[in-house]
N, C-alpha and C positions, 0 to 999 in steps of 0.2 A: 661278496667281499672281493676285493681288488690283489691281483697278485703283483705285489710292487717289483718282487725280484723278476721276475718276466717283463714287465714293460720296460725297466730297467735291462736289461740286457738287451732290448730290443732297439731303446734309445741309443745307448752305446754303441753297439753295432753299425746303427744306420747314421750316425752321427757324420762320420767324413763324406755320405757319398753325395757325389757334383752333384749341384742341379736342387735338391734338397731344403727346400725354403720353410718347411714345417714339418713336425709331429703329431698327430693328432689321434686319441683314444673315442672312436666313434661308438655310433649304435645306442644299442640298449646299457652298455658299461657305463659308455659318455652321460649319458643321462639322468642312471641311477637306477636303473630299469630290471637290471637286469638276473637273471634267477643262475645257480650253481652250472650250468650245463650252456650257457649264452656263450657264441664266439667272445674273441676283441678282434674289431674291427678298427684298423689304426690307419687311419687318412695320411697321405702321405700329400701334401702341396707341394708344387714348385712355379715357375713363373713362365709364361707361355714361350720367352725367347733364353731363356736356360732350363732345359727339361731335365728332369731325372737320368743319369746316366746308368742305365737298365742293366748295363755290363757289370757293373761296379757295387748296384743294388744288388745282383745275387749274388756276389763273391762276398758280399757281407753276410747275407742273411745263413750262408750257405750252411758256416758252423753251428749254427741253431735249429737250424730243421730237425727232426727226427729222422724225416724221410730225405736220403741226398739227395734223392733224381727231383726233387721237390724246384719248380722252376718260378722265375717272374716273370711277366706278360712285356711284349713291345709296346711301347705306346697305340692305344687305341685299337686293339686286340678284342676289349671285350665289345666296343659298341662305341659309339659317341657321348652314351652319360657316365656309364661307368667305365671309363678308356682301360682300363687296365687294372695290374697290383698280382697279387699270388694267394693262394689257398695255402696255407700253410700248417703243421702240426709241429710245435713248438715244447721239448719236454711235456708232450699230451695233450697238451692245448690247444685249440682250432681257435689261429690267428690269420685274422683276412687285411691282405695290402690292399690299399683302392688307393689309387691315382687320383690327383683333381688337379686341375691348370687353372691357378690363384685367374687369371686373365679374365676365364668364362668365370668362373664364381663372384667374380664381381660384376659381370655386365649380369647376372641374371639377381646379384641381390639389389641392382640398381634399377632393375625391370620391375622385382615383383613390389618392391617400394611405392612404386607408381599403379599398380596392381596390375601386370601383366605377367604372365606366366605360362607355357607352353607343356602339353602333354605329349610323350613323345612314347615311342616302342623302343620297350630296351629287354633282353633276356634278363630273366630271373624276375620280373614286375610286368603281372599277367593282367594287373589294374591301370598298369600305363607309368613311365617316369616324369613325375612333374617336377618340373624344373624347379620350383619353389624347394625343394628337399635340398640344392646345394644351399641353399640357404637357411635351411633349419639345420644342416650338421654343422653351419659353423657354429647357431644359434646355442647346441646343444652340447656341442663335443667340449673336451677339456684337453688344454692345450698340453703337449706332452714337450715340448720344442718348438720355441716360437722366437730365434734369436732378435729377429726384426720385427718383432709385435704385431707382422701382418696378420695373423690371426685374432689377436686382441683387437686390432683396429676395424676388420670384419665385422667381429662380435659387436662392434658398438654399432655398428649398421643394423644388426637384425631384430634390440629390442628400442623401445617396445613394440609389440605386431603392431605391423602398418595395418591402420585400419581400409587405408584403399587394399592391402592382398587380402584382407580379409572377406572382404565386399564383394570383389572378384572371385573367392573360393567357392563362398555361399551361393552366388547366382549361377556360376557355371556346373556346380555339382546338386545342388539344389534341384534345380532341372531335368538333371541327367537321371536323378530316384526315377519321376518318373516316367523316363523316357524308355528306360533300362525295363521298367515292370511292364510298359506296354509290349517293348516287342519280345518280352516274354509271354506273353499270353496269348501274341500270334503263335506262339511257339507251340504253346498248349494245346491249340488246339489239332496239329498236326505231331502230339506227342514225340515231339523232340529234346529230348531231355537233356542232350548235352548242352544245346543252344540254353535253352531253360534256365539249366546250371551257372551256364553262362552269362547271363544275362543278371541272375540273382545276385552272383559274385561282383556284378559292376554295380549294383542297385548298392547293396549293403557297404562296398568300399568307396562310393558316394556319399554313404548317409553319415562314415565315419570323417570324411575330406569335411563334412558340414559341422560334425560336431567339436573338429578338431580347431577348424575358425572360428565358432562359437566359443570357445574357449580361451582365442588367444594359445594354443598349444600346435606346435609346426609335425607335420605327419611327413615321416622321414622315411616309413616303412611301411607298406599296407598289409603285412604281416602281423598279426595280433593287433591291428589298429582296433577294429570295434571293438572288443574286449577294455582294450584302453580307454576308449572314446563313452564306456558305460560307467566307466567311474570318476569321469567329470562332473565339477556340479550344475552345469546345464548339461543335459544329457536327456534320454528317450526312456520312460522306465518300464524295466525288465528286459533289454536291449540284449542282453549274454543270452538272457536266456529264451528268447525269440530267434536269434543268429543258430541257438542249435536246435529247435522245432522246426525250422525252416528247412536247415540243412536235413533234416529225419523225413521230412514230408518230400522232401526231393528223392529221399533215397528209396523211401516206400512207394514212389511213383506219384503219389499224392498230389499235382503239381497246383488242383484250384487253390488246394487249404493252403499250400505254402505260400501260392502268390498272394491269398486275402490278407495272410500272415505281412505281406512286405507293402502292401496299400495299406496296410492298419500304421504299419511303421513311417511312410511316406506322409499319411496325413496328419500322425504327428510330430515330424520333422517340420511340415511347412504350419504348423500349429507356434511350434517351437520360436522358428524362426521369427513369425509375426510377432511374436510377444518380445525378443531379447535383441530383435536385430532390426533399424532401417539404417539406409543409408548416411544420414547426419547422428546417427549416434556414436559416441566418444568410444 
C-alpha cells in the first residue's frame, strides 16, 4: 500500500525546482510490485538543455530528510545510465532520486522500437544496464507530475511491446544462456568458483531477459527478475525453485550438478522459445 501523505510532500516540495519537467513513482511501487519494506523510487525528468538545478533540488528536499547531511548527486555522478538523484530517508522511508534526461529517453525508446538496444556497465547492475529499461520505467512508472504530458506522451510510445525489441531481446539473451554455461564449465574444470558463480548469475539473468520478452513484460530490474519471470504464463516450470538448487550446488561446491541443473534450464528455454516465438509472429 501506497503512502499518499509522503509522495505528497515530496511533490510539493520538489514542485518549484528549475529544470524539473516530470515526477515520476518508479520500481517495484510504480508497477504494483511491490512488498511493505520496497524503497520509492521517484524518477525525476528534465530536458537535456534545461537540467535540474541540483542547488535548488537540495534546498528543497532538505526539510524532509531525516538525515540533514543527506545530499543530491551533480549531474552524472553516478555513471552515464543512472546520472545521478540521492539516497534518501524520508520520516523512515528509503526514497531514491534518479535522474533521467527526457533527450536520451527518447533516442533509446526510438531505438529499441526498431529493436536496437545497447548493454552497458553501470554500478549497482552486476547483469549489465540495458538501455531498453529507460523505456520500461516510462512503460511502468505512474506519473506523479507531468505538467506537459511528456511523460503520458512517452507512455504511448512504449505499448504495445514492439515486437522487433522483442525479437532482439530473445536472440541476443537467448544465446548468451548458453554461452554463459559453456565458459562456466571451462571454469569447472579448474574449480573456480567465483568465475562459476559468475557466469551462472549471467546464464539465469539471461533466461529471465527471455522470459520477460516472451511475455511482453519490460525487465527494469534484474533483481528478483527470475522469481518474477516464474510466474508468468509462458514461463520454465519449476524455475524458483531450480534458481535456489542451483544456487545450493554452487555453495556446496557441487559445480557438475549445478551446471546440469542450468543445461536442463537452457534446453528448455530454447524448447520454449521454438514453440511461442518466431520472427513473423504477432
Amino acid at each position: 500500500m501506497e503512502n499518499p501523505v509522503l509522495l505528497t510532500r515530496v511533490i510539493e516540495a520538489l514542485r518549484p525546482v528549475r529544470g524539473l519537467a516530470a515526477i515520476v513513482l518508479g520500481g517495484s511501487r510504480g508497477r504494483g510490485t511491490a512488498g511493505p519494506a520496497s524503497d520509492y523510487d521517484i524518477g525525476l525528468y528534465y530536458e537535456p538543455d534545461a537540467p535540474i538545478d541540483v542547488a535548488m533540488l537540495q534546498s528543497a528536499i532538505a526539510p524532509l530528510v531525516d538525515e540533514p547531511s543527506s545530499t543530491v548527486t551533480r549531474m552524472g555522478e553516478w555513471g552515464p545510465w543512472i546520472n545521478g538523484g540521492g539516497w534518501l530517508t524520508i520520516a523512515g522511508v528509503k526514497v531514491d532520486l534518479l535522474y533521467r534526461d527526457l533527450g536520451r529517453v527518447r533516442e533509446v525508446i526510438a531505438e529499441a522500437r526498431q529493436g536496437r538496444f545497447s548493454m552497458n556497465y553501470q554500478v549497482g547492475h552486476p547483469h549489465g544496464f540495458c538501455s531498453a529499461i529507460w523505456m520500461g520505467e516510462v512503460a511502468t512508472c505512474q506519473p506523479l507530475l507531468d505538467p506537459l504530458g511528456r511523460i503520458a506522451e512517452l507512455k504511448g510510445e512504449t505499448w504495445p511491446y514492439p515486437r522487433a525489441l522483442r525479437d532482439a531481446l530473445i536472440a541476443r539473451f537467448g544465446w548468451e544462456v548458453g554461452f554463459a554455461i559453456e565458459n562456466a564449465e571451462l571454469a569447472a574444470r579448474r574449480a573456480e568458483q567465483t568465475h562459476i558463480a559468475g557466469c551462472a548469475y549471467r546464464a539465469l539473468c539471461c533466461v529471465a531477459q527471455v522470459l520477460f520478452a516472451l511475455n511482453g513484460r519490460y525487465l527494469i530490474n534484474e533483481k528478483g527478475a527470475v522469481a518474477e519471470a516464474a510466474t508468468y504464463p509462458i514461463t520454465l516450470a519449476g524455475l524458483a525453485q531450480e534458481q535456489a538448487e542451483i544456487w545450493r550446488d554452487i555453495g556446496n561446491a557441487d559445480h557438475e550438478r549445478a551446471l546440469r541443473r542450468l543445461r536442463s534450464l537452457s534446453d528448455g528455454l530454447r524448447a520454449l522459445v521454438e514453440h511461442y516465438f518466431s520472427p513473423s509472429a504477432p
